[in-house]
NULUMKOL-562840 format. One line per field, with one value per atom (N, C-alpha, C): atom name; z, y, x. Coordinates in Angstrom, 2 decimals. Last residue first. Example, Ala and Ser with C-alpha at 12.3 -4.5 7.8 and 13.67 -1.06 7.14 Angstrom:
residues 2
at = [N/CA/C/N/CA/C]
c3 = [7.08/7.14/7.87/7.80/7.80/7.80]
c2 = [-2.25/-1.06/0.03/-5.69/-4.50/-3.30]
c1 = [12.85/13.67/12.90/13.19/12.30/13.20]
END
This chain:
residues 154
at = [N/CA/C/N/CA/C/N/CA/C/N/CA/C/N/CA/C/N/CA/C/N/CA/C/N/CA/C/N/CA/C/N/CA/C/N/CA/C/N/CA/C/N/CA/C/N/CA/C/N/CA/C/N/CA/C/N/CA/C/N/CA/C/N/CA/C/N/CA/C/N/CA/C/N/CA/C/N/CA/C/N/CA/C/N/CA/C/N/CA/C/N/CA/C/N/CA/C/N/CA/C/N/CA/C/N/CA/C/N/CA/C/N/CA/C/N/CA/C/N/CA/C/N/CA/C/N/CA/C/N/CA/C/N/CA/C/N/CA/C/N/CA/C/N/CA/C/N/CA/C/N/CA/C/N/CA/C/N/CA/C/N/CA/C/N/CA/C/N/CA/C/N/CA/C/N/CA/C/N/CA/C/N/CA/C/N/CA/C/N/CA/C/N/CA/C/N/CA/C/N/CA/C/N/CA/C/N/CA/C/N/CA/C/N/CA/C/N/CA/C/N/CA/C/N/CA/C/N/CA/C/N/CA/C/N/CA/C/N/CA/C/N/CA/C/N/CA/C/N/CA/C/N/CA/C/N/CA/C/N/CA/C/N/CA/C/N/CA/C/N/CA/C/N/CA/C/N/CA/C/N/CA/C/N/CA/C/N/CA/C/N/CA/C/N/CA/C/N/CA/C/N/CA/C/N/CA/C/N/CA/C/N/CA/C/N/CA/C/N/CA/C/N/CA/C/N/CA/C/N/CA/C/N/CA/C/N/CA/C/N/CA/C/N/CA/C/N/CA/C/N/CA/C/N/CA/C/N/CA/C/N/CA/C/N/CA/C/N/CA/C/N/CA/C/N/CA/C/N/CA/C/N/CA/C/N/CA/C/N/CA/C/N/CA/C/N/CA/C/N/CA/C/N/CA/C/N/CA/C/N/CA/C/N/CA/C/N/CA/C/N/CA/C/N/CA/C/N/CA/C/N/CA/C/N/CA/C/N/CA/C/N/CA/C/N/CA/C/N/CA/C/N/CA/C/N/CA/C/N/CA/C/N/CA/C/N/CA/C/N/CA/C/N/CA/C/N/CA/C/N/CA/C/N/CA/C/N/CA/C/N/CA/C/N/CA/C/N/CA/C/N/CA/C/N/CA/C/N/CA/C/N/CA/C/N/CA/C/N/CA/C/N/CA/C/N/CA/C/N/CA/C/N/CA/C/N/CA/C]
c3 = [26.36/26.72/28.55/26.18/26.18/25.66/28.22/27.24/26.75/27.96/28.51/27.56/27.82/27.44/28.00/28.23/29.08/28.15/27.75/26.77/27.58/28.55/28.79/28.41/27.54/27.72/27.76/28.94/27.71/28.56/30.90/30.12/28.78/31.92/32.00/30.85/33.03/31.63/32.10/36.32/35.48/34.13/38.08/37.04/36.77/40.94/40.83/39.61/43.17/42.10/41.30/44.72/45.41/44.27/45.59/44.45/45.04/48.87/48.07/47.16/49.71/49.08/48.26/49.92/50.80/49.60/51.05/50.35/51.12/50.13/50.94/49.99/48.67/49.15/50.16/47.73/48.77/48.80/45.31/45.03/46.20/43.87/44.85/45.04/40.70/41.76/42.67/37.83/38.73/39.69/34.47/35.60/36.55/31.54/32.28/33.91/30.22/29.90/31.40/31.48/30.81/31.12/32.58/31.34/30.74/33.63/33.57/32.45/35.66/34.57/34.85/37.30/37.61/35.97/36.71/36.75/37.11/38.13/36.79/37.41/40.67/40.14/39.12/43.64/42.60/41.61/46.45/45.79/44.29/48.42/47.35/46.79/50.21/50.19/49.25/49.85/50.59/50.13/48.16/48.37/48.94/48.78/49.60/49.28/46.50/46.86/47.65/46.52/46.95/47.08/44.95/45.82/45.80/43.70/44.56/45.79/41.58/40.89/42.33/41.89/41.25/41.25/40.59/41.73/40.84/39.58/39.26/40.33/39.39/40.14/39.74/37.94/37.62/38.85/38.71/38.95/38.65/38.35/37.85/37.98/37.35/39.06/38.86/35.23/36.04/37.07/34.66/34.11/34.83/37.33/36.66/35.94/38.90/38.98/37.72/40.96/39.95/39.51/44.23/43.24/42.22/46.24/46.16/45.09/46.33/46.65/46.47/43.60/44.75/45.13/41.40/41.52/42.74/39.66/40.77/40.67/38.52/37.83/39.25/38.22/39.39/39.01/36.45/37.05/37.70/37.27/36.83/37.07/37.02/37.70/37.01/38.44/37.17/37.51/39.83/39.86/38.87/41.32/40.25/40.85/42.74/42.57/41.42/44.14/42.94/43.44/45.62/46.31/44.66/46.61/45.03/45.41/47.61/47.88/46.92/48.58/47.50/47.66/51.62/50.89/49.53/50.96/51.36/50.78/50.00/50.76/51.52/47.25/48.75/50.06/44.70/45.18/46.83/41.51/42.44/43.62/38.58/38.90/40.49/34.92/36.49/36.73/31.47/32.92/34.03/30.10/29.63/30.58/28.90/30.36/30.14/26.92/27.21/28.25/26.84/27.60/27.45/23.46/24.74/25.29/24.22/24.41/23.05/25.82/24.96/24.70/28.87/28.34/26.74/29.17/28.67/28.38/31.23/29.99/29.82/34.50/33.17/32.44/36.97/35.96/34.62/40.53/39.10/38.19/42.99/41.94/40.84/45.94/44.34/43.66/48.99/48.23/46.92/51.03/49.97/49.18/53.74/52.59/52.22/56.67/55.68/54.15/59.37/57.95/57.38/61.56/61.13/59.24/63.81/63.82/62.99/63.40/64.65/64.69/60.23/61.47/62.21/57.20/58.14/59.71/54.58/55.73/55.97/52.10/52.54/54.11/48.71/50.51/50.93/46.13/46.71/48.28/44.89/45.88/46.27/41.53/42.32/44.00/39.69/39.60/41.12/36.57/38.00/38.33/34.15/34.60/36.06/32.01/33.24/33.59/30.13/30.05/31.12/29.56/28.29/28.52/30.46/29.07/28.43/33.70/33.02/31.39/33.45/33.80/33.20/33.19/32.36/32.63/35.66/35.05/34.45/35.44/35.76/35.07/37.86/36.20/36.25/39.52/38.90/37.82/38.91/38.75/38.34/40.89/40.46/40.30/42.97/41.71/41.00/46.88/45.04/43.78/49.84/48.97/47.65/52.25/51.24/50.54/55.68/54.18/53.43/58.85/57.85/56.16/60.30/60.49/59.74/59.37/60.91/61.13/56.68/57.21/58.24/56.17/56.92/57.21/57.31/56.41/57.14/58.89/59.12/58.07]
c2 = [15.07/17.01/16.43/13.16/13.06/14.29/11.53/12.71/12.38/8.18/9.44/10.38/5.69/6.77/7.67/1.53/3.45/4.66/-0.95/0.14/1.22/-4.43/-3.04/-1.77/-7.91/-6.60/-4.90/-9.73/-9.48/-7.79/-11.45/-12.28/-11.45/-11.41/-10.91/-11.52/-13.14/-12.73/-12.74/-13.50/-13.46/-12.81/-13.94/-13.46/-14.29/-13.93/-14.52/-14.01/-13.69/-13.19/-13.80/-14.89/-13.81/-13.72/-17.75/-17.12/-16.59/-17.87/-18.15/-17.50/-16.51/-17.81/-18.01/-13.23/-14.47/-15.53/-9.84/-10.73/-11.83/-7.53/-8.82/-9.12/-4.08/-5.41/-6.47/-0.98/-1.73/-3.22/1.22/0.34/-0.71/4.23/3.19/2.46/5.31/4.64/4.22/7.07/6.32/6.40/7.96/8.11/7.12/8.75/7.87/8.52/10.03/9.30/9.34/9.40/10.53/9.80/7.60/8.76/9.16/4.37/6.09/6.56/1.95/2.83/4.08/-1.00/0.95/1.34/-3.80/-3.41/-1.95/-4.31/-4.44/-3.32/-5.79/-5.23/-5.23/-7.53/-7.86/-6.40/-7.92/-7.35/-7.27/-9.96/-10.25/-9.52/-7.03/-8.51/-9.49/-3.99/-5.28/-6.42/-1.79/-2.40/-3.58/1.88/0.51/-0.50/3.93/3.41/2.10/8.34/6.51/5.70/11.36/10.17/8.77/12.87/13.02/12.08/12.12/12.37/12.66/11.81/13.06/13.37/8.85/9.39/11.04/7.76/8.40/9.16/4.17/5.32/6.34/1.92/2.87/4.16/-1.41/-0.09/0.87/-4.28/-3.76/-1.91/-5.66/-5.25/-4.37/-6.86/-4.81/-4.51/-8.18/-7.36/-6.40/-10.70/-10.43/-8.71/-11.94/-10.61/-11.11/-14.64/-14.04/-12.99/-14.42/-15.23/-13.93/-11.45/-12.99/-13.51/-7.80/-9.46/-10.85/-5.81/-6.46/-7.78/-4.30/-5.27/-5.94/-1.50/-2.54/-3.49/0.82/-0.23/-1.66/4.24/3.10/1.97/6.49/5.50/4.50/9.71/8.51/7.31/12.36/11.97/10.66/13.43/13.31/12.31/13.85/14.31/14.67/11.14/12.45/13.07/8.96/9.99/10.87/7.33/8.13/8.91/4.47/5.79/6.28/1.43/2.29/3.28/-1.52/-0.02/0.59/-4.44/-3.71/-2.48/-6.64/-5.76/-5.32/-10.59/-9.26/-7.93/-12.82/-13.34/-12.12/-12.38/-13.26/-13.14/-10.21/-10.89/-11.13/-10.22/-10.13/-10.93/-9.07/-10.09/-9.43/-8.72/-8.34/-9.61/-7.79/-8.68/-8.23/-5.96/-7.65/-8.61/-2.89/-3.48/-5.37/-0.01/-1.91/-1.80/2.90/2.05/0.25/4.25/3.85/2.78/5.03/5.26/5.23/3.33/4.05/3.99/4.58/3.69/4.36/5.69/6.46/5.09/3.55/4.35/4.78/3.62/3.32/4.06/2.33/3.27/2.62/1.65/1.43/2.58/0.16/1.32/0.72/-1.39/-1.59/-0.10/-2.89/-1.50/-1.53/-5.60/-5.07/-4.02/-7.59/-6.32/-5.99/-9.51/-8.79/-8.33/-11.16/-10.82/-9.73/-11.25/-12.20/-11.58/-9.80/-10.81/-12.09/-7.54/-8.48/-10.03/-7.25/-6.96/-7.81/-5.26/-6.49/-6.20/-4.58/-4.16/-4.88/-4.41/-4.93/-4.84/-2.13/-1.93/-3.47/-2.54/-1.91/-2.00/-4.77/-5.17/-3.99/-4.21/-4.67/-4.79/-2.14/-1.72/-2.53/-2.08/-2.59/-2.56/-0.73/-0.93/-1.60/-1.61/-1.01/-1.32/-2.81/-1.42/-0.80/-5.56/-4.60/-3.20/-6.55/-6.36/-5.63/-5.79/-5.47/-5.37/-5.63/-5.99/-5.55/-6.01/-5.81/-6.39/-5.16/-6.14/-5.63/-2.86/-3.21/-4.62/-3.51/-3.69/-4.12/-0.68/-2.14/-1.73/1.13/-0.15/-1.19/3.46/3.11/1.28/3.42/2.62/2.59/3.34/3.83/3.14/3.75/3.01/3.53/1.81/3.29/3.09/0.60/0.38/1.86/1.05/0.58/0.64/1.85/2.17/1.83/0.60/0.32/0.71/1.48/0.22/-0.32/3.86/3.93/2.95/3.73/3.70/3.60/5.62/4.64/4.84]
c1 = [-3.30/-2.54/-2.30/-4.89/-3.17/-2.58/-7.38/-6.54/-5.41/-7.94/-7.41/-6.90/-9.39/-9.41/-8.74/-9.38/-9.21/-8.78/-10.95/-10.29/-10.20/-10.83/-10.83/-10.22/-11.16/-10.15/-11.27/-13.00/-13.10/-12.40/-12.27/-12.71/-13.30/-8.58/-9.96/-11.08/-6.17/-6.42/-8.08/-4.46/-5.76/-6.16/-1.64/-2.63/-3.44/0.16/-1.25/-1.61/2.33/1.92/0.97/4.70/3.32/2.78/6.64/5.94/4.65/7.95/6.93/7.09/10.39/10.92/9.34/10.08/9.94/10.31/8.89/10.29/9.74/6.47/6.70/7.93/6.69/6.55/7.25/7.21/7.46/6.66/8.41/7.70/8.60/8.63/8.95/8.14/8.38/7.83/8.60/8.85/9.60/8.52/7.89/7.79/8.32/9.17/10.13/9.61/5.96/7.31/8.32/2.75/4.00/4.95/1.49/1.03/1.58/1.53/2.13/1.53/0.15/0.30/0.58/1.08/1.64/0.98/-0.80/0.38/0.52/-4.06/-3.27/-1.92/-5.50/-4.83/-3.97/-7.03/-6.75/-6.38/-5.72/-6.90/-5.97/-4.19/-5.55/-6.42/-3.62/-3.39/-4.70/-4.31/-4.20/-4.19/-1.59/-2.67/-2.84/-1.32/-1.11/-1.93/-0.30/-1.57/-0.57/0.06/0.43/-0.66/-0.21/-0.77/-0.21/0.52/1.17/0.62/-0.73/0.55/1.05/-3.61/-2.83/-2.00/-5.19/-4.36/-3.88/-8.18/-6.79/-6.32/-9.35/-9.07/-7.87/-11.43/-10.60/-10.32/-12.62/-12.50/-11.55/-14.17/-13.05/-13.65/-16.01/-16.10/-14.98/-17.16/-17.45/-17.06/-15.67/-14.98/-15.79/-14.92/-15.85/-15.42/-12.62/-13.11/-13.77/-11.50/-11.07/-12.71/-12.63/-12.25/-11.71/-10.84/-11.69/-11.26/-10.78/-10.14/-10.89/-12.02/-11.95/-11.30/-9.74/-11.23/-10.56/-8.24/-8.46/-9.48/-6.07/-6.73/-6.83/-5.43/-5.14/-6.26/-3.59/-4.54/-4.53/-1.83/-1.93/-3.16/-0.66/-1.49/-1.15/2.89/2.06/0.98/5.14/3.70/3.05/7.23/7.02/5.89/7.23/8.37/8.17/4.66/5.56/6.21/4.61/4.91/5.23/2.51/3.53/2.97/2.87/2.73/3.51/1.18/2.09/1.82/1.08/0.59/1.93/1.43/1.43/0.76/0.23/0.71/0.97/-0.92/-2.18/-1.60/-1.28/-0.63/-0.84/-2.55/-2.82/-1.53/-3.79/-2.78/-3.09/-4.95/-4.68/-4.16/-5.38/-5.01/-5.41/-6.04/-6.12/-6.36/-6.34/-6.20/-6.93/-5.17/-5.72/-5.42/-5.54/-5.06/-5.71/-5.55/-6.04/-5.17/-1.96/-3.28/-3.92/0.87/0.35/-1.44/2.27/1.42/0.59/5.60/4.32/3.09/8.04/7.59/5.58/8.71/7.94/7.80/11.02/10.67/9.77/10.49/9.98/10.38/12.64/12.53/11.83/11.95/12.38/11.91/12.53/12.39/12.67/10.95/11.73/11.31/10.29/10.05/11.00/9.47/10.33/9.91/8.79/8.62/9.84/10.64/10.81/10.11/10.02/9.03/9.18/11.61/12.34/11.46/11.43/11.15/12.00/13.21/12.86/12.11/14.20/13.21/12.83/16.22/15.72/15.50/16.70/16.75/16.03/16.23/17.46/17.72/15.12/15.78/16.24/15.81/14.57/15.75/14.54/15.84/15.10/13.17/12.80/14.00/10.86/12.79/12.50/8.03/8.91/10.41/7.50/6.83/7.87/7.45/8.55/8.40/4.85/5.14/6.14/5.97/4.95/5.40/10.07/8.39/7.09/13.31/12.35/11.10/15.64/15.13/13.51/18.08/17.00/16.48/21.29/21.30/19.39/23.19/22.30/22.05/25.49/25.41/24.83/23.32/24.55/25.19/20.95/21.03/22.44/21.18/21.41/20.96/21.29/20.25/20.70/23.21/23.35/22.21/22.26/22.17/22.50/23.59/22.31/23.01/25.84/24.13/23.32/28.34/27.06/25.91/28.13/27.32/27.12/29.44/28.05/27.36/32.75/31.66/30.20/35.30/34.25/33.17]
END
């Protein structure tokens, strides 16, 4: 007996990633789909990203209205967390830098506005949970004058 009476195998063997954030990430998308009895539903995707090269531009954000986005790392390497509050489109100060320490997750709510996973260090992986649905979730904004992030790079 195989294990699909009890649920799903979760792997990557096979897939084939699709290319996100500017050419930066692997998206290995869909592996698991999580459903309620209510009817919503979610989806498990693997991120891998390459090293952002430094300084960090930050051009955009993007935002998505309809669910939350949750990015779990699978490493532990610190990384930044690029936000501005939910509402209209963001004014460049509202824009906030947070660095996680590589063993932190961020859940984020529904219309808050956000630039793509940056990594520091070469081929970091994410899980990465969202809303599944027939709507387009995804919302950008080209900022009205780009943002330069500094980071070491020891």
């Amino acid at each position: 007996m195989g294990f699909a009476p009890f649920g799903e195998v979760i792997e990557l063997d096979g897939g084939q990633p699709l290319l996100i954030n500017d050419g930066r990430t692997q998206k290995y998308a869909r592996l698991a789909e999580l459903e309620s009895r209510s009817g919503s539903s979610f989806s498990l995707h693997l991120y891998r990203s390459k090293a952002a090269p430094r300084p960090v531009t930050i051009a955009r954000l993007e935002r998505h209205l309809l669910g939350h986005q949750a990015f779990i790392p699978l490493h532990s390497h610190p990384f930044p967390v690029v936000v501005a509050p939910a509402g209209p489109q963001p004014s460049t100060d509202q824009v906030q830098v947070f660095i996680s320490n590589g063993r932190q997750g961020i859940n984020l709510s529904p219309g808050t506005w956000h630039h793509y996973q940056i990594s520091l260090e070469e081929g970091c992986e994410y899980l990465v949970a969202e809303r599944t649905g027939a709507e387009t979730d995804c919302e950008e904004y080209a900022l009205p004058q780009a943002l330069i992030l500094q980071f070491d790079s020891s």
